[in-house]
N, C-alpha and C positions, 0 to 999 in steps of 0.2 A: 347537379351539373349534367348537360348531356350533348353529348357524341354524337353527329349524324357520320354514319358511314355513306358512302359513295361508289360506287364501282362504276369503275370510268372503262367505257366500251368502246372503240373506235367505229364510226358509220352509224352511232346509234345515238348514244349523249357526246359527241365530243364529235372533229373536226372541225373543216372549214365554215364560216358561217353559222356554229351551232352554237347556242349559249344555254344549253341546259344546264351544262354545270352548274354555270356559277350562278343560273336562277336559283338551283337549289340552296346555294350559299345565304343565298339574299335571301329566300323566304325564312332559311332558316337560322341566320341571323335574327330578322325580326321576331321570331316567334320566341327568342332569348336561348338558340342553341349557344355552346360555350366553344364547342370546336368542333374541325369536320374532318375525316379520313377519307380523302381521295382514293382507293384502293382501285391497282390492274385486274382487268379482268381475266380469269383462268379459264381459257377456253378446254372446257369438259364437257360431259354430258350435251344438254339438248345445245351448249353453247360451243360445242366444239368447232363446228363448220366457221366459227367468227375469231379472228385474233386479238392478241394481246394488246394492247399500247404500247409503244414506244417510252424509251427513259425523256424523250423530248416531251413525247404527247401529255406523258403523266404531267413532268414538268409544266407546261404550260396549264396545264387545267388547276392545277394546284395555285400555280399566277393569279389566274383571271379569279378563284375563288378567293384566291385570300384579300383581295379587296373589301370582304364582306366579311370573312369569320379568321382566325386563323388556322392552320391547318398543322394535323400533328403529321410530321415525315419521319417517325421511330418505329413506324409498323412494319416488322419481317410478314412477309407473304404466310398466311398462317392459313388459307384454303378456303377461311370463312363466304367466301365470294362464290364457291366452286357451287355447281348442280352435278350433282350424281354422286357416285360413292367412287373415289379415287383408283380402286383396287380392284371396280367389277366392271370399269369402262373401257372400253378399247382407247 
């Protein structure tokens, strides 16, 4: 079985107009993934200057993907997503 994770970044894969998301769902549907982790993104390191997503924004990216795969929503925020090291970041 396999997992695509996802980090859904606002301005980058996700708002208005953008369908990256859920391309990824699609392709990776096809290629026989079994489910896909929409995961927020943790602005840290070189991604600090970028924000989080919204509970909406998640919300809806998780929508438009799960057309294609479905999606697991039991993930606590576990940092997997983060660049840099937590503790030596400003």
């Amino acid at each position: 079985m396999v997992k695509v994770n996802t980090v859904l970044i606002p301005g980058v894969n996700s708002g208005p107009g953008s369908t990256e998301i859920h391309h990824v769902a699609q392709a990776a549907a096809q290629a026989g993934t079994y489910i896909q982790n929409i995961v927020p993104l943790i602005p840290l390191g070189a991604f600090a200057g970028l924000r989080a997503p919204t509970c909406d924004e998640l919300r809806w990216a998780r929508y438009a993907a799960g057309r294609y795969l479905p999606q697991f929503r039991r993930c606590q925020q576990c940092r997997a997503d983060a660049v840099g090291v937590p503790a030596e970041d400003p």
